[in-house]
C-alpha positions in Angstrom: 66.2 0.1 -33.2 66.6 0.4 -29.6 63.5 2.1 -29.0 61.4 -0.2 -30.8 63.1 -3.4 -28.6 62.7 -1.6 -25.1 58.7 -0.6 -26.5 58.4 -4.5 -27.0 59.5 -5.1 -24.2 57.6 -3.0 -22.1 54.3 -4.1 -24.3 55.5 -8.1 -23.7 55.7 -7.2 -19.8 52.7 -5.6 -19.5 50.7 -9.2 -21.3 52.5 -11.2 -19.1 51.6 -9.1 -16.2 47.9 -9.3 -17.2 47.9 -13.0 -17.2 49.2 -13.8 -14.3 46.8 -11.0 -12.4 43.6 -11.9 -14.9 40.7 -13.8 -13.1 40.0 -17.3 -14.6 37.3 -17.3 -16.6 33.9 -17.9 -15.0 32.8 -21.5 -14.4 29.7 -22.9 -14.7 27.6 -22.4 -11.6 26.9 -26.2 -10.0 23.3 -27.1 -11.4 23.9 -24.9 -14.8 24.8 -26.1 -18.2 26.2 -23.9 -20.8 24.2 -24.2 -24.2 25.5 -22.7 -27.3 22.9 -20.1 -26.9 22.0 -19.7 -23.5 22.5 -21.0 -19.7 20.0 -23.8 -18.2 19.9 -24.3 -14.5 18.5 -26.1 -11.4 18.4 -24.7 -8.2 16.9 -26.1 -5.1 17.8 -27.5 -1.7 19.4 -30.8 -3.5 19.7 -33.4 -2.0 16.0 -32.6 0.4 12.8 -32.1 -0.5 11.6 -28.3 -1.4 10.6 -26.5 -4.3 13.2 -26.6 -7.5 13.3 -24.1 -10.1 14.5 -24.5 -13.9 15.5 -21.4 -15.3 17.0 -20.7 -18.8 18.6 -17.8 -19.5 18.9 -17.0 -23.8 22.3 -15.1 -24.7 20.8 -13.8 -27.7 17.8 -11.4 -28.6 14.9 -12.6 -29.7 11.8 -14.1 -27.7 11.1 -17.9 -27.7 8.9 -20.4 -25.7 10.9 -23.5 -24.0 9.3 -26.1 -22.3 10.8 -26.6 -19.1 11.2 -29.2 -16.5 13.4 -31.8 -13.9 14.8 -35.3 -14.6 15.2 -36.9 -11.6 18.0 -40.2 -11.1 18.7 -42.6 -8.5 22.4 -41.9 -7.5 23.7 -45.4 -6.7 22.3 -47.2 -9.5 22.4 -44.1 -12.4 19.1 -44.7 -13.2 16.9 -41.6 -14.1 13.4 -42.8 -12.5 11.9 -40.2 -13.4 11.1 -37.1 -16.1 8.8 -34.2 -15.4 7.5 -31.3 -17.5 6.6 -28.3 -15.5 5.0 -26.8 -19.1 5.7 -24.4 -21.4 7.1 -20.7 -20.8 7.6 -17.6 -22.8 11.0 -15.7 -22.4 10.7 -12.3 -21.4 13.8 -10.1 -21.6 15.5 -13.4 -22.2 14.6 -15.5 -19.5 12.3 -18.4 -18.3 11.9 -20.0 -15.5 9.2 -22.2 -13.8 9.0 -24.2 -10.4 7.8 -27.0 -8.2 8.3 -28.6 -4.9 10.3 -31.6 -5.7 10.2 -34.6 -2.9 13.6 -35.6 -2.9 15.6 -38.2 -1.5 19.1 -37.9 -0.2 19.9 -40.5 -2.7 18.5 -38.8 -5.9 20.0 -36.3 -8.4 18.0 -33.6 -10.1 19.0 -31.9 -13.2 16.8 -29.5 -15.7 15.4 -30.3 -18.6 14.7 -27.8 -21.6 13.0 -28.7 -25.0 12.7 -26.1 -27.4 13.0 -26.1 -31.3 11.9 -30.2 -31.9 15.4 -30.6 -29.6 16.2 -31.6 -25.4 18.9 -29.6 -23.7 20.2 -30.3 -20.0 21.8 -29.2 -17.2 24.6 -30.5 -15.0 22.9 -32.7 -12.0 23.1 -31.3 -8.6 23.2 -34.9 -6.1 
């Protein structure tokens, strides 16, 4: 009986020594949102003008073609003023991703925009 409480012991020690030392779980890069079967992100040099790219990245096999693009919203009032399709895009190796120069304001947000299936997915915005 001894053995099998100093073996618990040893095994509870060793979880609790693994949570503290674990790394947290990954976040969400800033521009990304997680979708239940992928990750869609905006990258660019927010809040300037320069070229933006959408990328969605598929966590599962399988090919499919996304239409991509940018919603753009005024900051101060919430706003969006404006939607943008860069076009359509075949995943290869589970990824798409298109881009455009973007003429930003330093008082706009950008976020991406993803339709694929008859449904619209986003990202986080990036002001």
């Amino acid at each position: 009986m001894k053995r099998c409480s100093s073996v618990f012991g040893v095994l509870l020690a060793l979880l609790v020594a693994s949570l503290v030392v674990a790394p947290p779980a990954g976040a969400t890069p800033q521009g990304c949102g997680d979708l239940s079967n992928g990750q869609l992100c905006i990258t660019g040099p927010v809040p300037t003008p320069g070229t933006y790219t959408v990328s969605y990245w598929r966590h599962i096999s399988g090919e499919i073609t996304v239409r991509l693009g940018h919603q753009i919203k005024i900051e101060r009032t919430g706003r969006i003023a404006q939607t943008t399709w860069l076009g359509k895009k075949k995943t290869q190796n589970g990824s798409a991703k298109l881009s455009r120069f973007v003429d930003l304001d330093g008082e706009g947000c950008i976020r991406g925009i993803m339709s694929h299936g008859g449904e619209t997915f986003v990202s986080k915005w990036r002001c």
